[in-house]
MARKETI-855403 format. One line per field, with one value per residue: z, y, x of N, C-alpha, C, O, CB in turn; residue number from 0. Coordinates in steps of 0.02 Angstrom, whole numbers, plus 50000, padded with zeros to 5 digits. Glycine has a CB too. Layout:
BEGIN
n_zz	[Z/...]
n_yy	[Y/...]
n_xx	[X/...]
ca_zz	[Z/...]
ca_yy	[Y/...]
ca_xx	[X/...]
c_zz	[Z/...]
c_yy	[Y/...]
c_xx	[X/...]
o_zz	[Z/...]
o_yy	[Y/...]
o_xx	[X/...]
cb_zz	[Z/...]
cb_yy	[Y/...]
cb_xx	[X/...]
timar	[NUM/...]
end
This chain:
BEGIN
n_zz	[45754/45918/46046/46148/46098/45971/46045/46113/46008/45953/46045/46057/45917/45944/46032/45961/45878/45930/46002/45858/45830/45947/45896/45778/45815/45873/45802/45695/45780/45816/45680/45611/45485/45397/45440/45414/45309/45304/45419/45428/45330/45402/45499/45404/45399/45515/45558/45456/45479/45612/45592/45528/45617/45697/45644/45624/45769/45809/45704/45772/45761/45872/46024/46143/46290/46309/46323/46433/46595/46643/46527/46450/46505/46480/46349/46339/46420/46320/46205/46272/46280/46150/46102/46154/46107/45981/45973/45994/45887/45799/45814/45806/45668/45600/45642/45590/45444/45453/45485/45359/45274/45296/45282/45147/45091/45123/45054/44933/44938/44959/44849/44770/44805/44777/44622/44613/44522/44347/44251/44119/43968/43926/43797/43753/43769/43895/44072/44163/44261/44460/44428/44492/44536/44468/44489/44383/44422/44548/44733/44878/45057/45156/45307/45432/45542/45637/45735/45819]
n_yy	[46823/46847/46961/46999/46914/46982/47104/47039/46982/47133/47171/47096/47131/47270/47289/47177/47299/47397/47333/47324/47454/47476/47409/47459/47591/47580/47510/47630/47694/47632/47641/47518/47455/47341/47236/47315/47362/47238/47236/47356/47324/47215/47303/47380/47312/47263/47395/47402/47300/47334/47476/47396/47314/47427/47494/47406/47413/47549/47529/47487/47365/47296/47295/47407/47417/47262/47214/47147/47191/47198/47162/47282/47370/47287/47329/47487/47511/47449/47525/47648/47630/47595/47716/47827/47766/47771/47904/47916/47849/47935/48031/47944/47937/48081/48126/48029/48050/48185/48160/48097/48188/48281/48230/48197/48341/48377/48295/48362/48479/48462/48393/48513/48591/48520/48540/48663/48814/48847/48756/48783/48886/49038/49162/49202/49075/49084/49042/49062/49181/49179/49030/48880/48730/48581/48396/48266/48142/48189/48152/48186/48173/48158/48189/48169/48210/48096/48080/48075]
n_xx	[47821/47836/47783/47897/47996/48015/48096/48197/48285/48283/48361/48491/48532/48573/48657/48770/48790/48822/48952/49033/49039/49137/49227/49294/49307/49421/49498/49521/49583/49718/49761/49724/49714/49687/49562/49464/49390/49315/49240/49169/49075/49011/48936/48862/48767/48733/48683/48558/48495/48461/48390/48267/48184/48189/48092/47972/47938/47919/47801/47707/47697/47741/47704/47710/47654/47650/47781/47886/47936/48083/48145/48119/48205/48328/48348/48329/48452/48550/48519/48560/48696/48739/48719/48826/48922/48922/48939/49088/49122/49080/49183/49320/49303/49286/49402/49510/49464/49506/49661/49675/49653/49732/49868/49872/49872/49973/50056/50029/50076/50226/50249/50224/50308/50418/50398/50429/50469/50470/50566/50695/50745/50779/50742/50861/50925/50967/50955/50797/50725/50783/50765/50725/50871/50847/50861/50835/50717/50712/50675/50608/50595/50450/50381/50241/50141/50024/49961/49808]
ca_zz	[45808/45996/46065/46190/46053/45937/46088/46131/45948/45925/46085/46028/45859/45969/46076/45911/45820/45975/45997/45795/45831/45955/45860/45713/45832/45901/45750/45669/45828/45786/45630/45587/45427/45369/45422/45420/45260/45335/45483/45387/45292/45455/45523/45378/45375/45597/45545/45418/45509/45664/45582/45510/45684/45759/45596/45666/45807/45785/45642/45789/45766/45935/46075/46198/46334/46311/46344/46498/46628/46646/46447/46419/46547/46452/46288/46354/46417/46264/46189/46290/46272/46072/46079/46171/46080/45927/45982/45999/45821/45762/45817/45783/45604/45584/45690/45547/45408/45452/45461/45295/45235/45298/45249/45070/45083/45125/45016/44851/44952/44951/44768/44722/44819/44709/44573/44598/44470/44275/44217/44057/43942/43877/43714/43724/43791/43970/44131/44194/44322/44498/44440/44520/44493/44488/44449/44356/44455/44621/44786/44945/45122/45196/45392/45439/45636/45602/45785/45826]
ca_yy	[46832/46870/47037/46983/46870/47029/47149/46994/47011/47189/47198/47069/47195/47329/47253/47178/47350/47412/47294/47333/47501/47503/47354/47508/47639/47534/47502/47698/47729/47612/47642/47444/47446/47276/47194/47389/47342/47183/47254/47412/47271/47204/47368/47412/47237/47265/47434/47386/47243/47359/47483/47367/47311/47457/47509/47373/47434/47594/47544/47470/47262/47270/47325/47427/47380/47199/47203/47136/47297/47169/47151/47346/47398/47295/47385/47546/47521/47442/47582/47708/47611/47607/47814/47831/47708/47808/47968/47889/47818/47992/48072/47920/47936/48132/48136/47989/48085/48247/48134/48074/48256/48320/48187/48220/48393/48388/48270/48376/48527/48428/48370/48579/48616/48499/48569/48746/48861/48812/48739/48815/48924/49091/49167/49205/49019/49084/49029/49104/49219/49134/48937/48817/48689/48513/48343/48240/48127/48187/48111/48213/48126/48195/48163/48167/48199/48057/48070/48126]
ca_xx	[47868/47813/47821/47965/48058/48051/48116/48248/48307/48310/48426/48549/48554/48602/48736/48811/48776/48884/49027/49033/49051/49181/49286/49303/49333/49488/49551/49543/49630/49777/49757/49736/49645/49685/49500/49414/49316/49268/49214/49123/49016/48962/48938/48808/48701/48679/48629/48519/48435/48442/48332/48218/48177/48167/48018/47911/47928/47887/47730/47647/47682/47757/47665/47753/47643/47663/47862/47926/48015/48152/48179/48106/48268/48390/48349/48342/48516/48563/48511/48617/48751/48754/48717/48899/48976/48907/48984/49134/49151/49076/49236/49347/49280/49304/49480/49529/49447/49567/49726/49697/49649/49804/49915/49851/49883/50053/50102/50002/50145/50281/50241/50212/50402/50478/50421/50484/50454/50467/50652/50712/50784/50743/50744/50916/50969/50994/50903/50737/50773/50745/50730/50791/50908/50826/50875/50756/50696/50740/50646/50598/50551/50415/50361/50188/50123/49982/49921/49757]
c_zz	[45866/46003/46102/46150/46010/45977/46088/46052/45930/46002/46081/45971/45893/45999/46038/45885/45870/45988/45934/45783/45874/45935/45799/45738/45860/45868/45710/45716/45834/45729/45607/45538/45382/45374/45430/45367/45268/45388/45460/45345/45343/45493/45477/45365/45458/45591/45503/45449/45581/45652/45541/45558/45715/45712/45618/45699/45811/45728/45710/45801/45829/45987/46139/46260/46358/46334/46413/46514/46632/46546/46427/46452/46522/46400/46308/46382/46369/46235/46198/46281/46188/46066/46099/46133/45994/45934/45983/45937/45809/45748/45807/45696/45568/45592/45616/45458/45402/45448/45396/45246/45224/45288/45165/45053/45090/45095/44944/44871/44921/44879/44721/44735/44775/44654/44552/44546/44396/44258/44140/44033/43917/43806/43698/43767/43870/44032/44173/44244/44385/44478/44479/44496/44536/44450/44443/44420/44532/44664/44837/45000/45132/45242/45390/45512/45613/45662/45798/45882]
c_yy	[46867/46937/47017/46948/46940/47102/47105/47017/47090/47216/47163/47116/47238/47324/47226/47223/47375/47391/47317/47377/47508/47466/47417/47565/47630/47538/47571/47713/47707/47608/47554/47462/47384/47242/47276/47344/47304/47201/47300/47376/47251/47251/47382/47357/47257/47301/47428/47340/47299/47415/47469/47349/47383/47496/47481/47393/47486/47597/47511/47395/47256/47324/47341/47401/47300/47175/47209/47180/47263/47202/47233/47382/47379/47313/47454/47572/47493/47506/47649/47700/47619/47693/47826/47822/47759/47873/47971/47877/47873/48010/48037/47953/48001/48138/48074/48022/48151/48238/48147/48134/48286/48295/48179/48310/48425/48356/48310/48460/48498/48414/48471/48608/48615/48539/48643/48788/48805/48801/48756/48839/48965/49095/49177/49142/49009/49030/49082/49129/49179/49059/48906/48772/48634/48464/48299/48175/48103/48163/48155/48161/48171/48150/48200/48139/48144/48046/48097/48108]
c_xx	[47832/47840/47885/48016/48073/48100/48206/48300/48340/48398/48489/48573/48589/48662/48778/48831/48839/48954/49057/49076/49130/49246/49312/49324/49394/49530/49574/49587/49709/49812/49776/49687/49640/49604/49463/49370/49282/49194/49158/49059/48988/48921/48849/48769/48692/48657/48566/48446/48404/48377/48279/48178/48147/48098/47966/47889/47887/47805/47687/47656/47702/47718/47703/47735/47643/47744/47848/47964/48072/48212/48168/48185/48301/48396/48346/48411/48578/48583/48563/48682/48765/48772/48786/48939/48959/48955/49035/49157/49124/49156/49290/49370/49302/49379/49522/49526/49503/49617/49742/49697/49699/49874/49916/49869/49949/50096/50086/50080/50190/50296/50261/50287/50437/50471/50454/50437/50475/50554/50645/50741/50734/50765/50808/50968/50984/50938/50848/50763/50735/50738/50782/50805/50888/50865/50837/50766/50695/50671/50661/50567/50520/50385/50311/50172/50045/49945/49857/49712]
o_zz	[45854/45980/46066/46165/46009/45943/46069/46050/45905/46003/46100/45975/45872/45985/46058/45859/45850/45985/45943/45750/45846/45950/45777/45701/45873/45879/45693/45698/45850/45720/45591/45549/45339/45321/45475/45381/45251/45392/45473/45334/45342/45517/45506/45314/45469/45604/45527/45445/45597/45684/45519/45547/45747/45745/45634/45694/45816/45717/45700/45846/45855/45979/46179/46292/46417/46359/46444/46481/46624/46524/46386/46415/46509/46384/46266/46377/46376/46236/46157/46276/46172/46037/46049/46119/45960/45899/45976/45926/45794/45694/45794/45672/45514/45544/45599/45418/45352/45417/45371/45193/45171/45285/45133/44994/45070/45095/44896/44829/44860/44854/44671/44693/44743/44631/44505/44540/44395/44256/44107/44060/43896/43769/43640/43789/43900/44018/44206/44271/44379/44515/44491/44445/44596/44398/44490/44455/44564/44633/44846/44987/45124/45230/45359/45536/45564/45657/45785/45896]
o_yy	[46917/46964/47027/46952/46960/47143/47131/47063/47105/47251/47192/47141/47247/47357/47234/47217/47373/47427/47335/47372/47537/47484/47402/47601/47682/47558/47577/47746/47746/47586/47534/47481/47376/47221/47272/47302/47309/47187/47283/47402/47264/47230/47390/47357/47269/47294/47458/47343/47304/47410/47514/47369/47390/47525/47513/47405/47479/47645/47509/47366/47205/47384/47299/47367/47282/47120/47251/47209/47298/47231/47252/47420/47423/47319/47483/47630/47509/47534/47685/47746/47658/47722/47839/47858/47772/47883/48028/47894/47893/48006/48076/47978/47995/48156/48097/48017/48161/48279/48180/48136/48311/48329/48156/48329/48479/48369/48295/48484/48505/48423/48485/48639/48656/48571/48667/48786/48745/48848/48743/48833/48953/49054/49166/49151/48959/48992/49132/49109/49154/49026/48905/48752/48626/48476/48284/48167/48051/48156/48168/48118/48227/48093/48253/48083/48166/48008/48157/48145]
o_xx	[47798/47891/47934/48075/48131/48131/48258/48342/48395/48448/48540/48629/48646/48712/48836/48886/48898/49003/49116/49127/49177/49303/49368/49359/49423/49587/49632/49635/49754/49869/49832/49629/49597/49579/49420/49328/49223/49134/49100/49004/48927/48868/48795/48734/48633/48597/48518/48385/48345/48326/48244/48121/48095/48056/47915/47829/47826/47768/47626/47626/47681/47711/47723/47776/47636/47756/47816/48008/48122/48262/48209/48217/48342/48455/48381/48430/48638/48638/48592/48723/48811/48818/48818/48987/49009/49004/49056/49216/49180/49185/49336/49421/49332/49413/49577/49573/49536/49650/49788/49727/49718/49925/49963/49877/49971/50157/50122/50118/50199/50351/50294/50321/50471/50519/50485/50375/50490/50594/50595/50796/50678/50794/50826/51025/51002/50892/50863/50815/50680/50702/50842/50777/50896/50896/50800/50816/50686/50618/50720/50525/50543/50367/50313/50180/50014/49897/49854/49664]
cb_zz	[45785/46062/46120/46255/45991/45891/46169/46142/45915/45916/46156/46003/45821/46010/46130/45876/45803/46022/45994/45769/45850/46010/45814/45669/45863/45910/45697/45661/45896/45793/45611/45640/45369/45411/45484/45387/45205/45381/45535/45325/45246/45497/45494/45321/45340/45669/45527/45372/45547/45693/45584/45477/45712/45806/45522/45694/45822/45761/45534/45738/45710/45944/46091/46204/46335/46244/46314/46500/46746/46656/46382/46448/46609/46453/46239/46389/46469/46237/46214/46355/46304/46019/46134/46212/46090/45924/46022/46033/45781/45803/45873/45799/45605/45615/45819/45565/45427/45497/45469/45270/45261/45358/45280/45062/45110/45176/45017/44833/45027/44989/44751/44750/44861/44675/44548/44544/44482/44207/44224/44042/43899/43903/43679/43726/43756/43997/44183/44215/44328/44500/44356/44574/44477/44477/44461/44242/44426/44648/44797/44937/45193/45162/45466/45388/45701/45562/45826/45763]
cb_yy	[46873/46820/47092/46935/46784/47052/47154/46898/47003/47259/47202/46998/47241/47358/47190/47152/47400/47405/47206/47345/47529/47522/47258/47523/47667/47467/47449/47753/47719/47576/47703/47371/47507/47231/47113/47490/47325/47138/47288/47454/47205/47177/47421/47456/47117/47271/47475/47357/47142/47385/47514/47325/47292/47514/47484/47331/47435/47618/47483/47491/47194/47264/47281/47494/47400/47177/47260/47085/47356/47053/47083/47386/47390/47255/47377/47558/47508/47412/47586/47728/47543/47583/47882/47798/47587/47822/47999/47844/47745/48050/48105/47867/47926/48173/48085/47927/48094/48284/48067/48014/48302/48344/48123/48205/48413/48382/48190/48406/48538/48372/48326/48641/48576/48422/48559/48728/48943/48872/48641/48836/48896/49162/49225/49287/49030/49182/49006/49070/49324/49161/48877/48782/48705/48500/48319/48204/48112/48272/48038/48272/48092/48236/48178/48137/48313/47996/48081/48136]
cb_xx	[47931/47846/47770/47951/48025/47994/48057/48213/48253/48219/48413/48536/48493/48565/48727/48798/48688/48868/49023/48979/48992/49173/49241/49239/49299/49488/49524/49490/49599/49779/49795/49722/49647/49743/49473/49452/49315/49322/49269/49175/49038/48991/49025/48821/48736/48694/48652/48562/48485/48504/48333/48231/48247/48236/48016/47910/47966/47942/47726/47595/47739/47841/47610/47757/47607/47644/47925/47963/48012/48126/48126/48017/48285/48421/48289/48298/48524/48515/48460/48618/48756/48677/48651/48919/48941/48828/48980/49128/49136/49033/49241/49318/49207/49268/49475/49484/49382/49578/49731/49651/49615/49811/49902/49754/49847/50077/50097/49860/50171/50277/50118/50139/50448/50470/50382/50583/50508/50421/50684/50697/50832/50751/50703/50939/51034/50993/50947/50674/50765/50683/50720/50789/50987/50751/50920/50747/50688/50774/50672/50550/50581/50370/50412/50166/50092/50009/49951/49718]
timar	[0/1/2/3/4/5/6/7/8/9/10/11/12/13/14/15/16/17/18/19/20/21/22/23/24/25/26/27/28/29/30/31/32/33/34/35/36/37/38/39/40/41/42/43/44/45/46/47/48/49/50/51/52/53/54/55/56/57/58/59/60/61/62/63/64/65/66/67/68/69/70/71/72/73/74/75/76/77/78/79/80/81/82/83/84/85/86/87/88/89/90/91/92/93/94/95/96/97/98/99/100/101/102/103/104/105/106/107/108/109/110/111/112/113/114/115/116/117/118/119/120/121/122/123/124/125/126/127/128/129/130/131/132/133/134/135/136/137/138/139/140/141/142/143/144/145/146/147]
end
């Protein structure tokens, strides 16, 4: 592969690797997760190929001075463009991550409410002091702010 065909290449990677990125940060943000896993599989084969590419690069097979300033300029704004677009799905990714933390944490509450204290009888037949009075298999709603 030519120095300029492997430059051409690695900047299609990047501009896919990008679109990739902000097709996943779109969707955490609507929370659409119907094609997420799809998308997350594509996600880790542009990365993959992307830094395989950019190893070459780096070992030397491509010769920096041999790239065209036209084609060296649209990878370098490639480039800046992915790093954004990265920072972007960082905080997607975390901000999605804390939903689901805290939507787990209020439902393991909600779960510990119900149960109250221990239902029973003491030794002399009565009721623990303090229990409360449940019915088996009662059902709580719980609401969840899910914005972030």
């Amino acid at each position: 592969m030519s120095t300029n065909d492997h430059i051409d290449h690695l900047l299609a990677l990047t501009e896919k690797l990008a679109h990739c990125l902000e097709q996943e940060t779109a969707m955490l943000r609507t929370r659409r997760s119907d094609a997420l896993a799809q998308l997350q599989r594509e996600k880790t084969r542009l990365t993959q190929a992307y830094e395989g590419s950019l190893k070459q690069l780096k070992e030397g097979q491509v010769t920096l001075s041999r790239i065209e300033p036209h084609r060296f300029q649209a990878l370098t704004d490639a480039a800046e463009r992915l790093q954004q677009v990265l920072v972007l799905n960082e905080r997607a990714l975390r901000a999605a991550k804390a939903v689901n933390e805290r939507i787990l944490t209020a439902m393991v509450d909600a779960i510990e409410i119900q149960r109250g204290k221990p239902v029973g009888y003491t030794g002399r037949g009565g009721r623990p002091p303090a229990a409360p009075l449940r019915r088996a298999g009662m059902v709580s709603a719980v609401t969840i702010d899910q914005r972030f």
